[in-house]
C-alpha positions, -999 to +999 in steps of 0.1 A: +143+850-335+174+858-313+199+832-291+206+834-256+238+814-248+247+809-215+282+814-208+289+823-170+294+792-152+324+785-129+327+746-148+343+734-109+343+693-123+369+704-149+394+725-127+423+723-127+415+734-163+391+759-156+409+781-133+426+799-158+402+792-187+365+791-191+351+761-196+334+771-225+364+778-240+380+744-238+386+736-273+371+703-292+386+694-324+408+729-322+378+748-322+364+764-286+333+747-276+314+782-282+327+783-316+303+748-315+274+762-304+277+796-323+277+776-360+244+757-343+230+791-337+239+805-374+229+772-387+192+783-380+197+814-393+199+832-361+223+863-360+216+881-326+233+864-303+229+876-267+258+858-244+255+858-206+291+857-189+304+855-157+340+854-142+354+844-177+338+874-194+377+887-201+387+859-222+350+850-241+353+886-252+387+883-266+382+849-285+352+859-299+347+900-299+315+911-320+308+876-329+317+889-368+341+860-374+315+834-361+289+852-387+265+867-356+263+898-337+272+895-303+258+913-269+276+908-235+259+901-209+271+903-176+258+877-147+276+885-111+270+851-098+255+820-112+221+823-100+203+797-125+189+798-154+161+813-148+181+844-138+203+844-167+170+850-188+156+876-165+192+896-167+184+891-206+145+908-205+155+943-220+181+927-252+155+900-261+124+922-259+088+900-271+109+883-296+111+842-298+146+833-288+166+800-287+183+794-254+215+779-254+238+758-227+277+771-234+286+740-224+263+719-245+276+697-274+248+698-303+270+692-336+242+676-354+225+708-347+185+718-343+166+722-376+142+699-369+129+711-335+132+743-348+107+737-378+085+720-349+083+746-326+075+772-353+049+749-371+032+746-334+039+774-318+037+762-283+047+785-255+079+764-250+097+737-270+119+716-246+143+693-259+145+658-242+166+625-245+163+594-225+197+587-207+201+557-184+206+581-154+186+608-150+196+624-115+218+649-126+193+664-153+165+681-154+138+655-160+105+657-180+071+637-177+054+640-211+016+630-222+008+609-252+006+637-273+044+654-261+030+678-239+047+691-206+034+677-175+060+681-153+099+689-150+121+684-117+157+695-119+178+669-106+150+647-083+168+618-062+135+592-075+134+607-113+101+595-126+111+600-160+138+588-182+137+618-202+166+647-192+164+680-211+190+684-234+207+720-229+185+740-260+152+753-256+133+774-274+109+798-259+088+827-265+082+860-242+055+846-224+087+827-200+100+864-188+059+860-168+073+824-154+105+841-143+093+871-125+071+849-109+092+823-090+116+820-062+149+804-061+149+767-052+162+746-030+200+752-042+196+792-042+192+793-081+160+808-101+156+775-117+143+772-157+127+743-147+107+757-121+097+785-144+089+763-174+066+743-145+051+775-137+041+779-177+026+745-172+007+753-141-007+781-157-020+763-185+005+774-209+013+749-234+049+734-234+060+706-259+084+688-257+105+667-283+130+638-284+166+656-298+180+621-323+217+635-328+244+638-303+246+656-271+274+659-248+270+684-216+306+689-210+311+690-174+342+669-166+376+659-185+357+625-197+331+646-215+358+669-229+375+633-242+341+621-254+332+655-275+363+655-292+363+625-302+329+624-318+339+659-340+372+641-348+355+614-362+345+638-392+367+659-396+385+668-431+418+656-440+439+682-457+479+687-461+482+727-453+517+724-437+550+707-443+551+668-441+584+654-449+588+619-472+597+600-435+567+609-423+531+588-426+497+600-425+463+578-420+431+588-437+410+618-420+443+637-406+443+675-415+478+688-409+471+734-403+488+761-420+524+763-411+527+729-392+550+702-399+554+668-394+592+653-395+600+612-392+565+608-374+534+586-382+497+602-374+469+579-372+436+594-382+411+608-372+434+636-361+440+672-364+476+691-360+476+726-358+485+757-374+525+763-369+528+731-346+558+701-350+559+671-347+593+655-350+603+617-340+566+611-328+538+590-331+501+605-325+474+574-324+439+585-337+414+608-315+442+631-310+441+670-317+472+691-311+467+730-308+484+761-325+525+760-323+528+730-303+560+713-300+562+674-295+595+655-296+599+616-290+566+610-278+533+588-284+499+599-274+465+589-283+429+600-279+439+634-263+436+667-264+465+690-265+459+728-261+481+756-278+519+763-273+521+730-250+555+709-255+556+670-247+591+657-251+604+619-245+572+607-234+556+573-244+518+558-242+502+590-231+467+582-232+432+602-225+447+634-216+442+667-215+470+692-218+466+725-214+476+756-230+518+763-223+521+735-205+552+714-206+554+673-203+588+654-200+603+621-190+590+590-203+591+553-192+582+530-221+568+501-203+536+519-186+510+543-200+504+572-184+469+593-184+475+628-175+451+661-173+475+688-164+463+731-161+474+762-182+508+761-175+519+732-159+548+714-155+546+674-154+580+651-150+569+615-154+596+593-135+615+568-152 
């Protein structure tokens, strides 16, 4: 079995962040949110790795090269435009060949990964395996009407009157009889080859498609919220460990991992929480849900739940709250009365008034 992951949208709800980085690159818990999905893929023992790109090709190739480090073998492939996802699997016809291939959302949070449907789809060996959850609005989703029995009866990306409370989580898995379905349909109604419409046309053909509910946690990371709400779920488990320098002024909660080369001086860190490799903190107090990138600087400063890209600096600033900093970007000033919730781009400059 090979992955496709799908890696060339544009990821528009999280600008200003993604004009200078790809959203799939956005890291949770220090690590990119590819790095995420690659260790679902390996998980299953998948090691060809096919990974569709787009604008952001540049930089996905430079974090993650060959895919060697990440313990998979990695094919570029290029996408112009995104045309759907439909089209990202007809680009991929010649590198996945008539094998059985997992298909993978980029942008997809899946940390409790996908044995279990895996084992399902092999043991039934439908022509599809869909993944579904039941969310409380299903508009923006593709949505799926099952039978009794989990079979496919029907999938409408994003209807207006969903008849379903059932929205496809962003993992398939799908065998070569899907490259028919693609060459066979037209783009819909917002230009894109739609995988819905081509997993319909499976359906329509009388090709079985099953469908299961996914238990663990997803998260389709589409906004700055969702970027919030991922971390703080893989913060929630992560490992504490003391590789830097922590002076004796200093206090650490449970479940705070302190990097290679950091250190801490006269600060308090409140757990769950991760500082990174060659980063200080000095006179500062970091609340839990927080992870600070590689060779950041804060000074005099007290944030929480927030995310803090590499080689960012946050000096004199108080009660920062739910933000997202990103990579070089510098934060100053501080009034200690008010919090302040901030999602600032790649280098960025923020002065919060006194």
């Amino acid at each position: 079995m090979k992955a496709l992951v799908l890696s060339g949208g544009s990821g528009t709800r999280l600008r200003p962040l993604s004009h200078s980085l790809p959203k799939q690159l956005v890291p949770l818990a220090n690590q990119p949110l590819l790095a995420h999905v690659l260790r679902g893929v390996r998980d299953l023992g998948i090691t060809e790795v096919g990974m569709v790109v787009g604008a952001g090709a540049a930089q996905i190739r430079q974090a993650f090269g060959d895919g060697c480090g990440h313990g998979v073998t990695i094919t570029y492939l290029p996408q112009d435009a995104p045309r759907g996802l439909a089209h990202a699997v007809r680009i991929a016809r010649q590198y996945l060949g008539d094998a059985d291939f997992l298909l993978h959302l980029g942008d997809n949070l899946l940390p409790d990964g996908l044995g279990e449907p895996a084992v399902e789809f092999h043991r039934r060996r439908a022509g599809a395996h869909l993944l579904v959850q039941k969310v409380t609005d299903p508009r923006p989703y593709g949505v799926v009407e099952l039978d009794r029995a989990g079979r496919v009866l029907r999938l409408v990306e994003k209807p207006r009157q969903p008849r379903s409370d059932l929205a496809l989580v962003g993992a398939c898995f799908l065998t070569s009889v899907v490259h028919q379905a693609v060459e066979a349909i037209r783009p819909g109604p917002r230009g894109e080859l739609e995988l819905t419409d081509a997993v319909q046309w499976l359906v329509d053909q009388g090709v079985v498609v099953r469908a299961s509910e996914y238990s663990g946690y997803w998260r389709d990371i589409a906004d700055s919220g969702d970027v919030l709400a991922g971390n703080r779920h893989l913060l929630a488990t992560v490992e504490p460990g003391r590789g830097g320098i922590v002076d004796p002024f200093s206090v650490l909660g449970p479940r705070v991992r302190v990097e290679e080369g950091a250190r801490v001086i006269r600060s308090r860190v409140d757990g769950p929480a991760i500082v990174g490799a060659g980063s200080v903190i000095d006179g500062s107090h970091l609340g839990p849900y927080t992870s600070v990138g590689r060779n950041c600087v804060i000074r005099d400063s007290e944030l929480s739940s927030s995310v803090v890209m590499d080689e960012a600096r946050i000096s004199g600033v108080r009660r920062l709250v739910d933000s997202i900093i990103g990579r070089a970007a510098t934060i100053g000033g501080a009034d200690p009365r008010a919090g302040r919730r901030v999602v600032c781009g790649d280098h960025g400059r923020v002065e919060v008034p006194g």
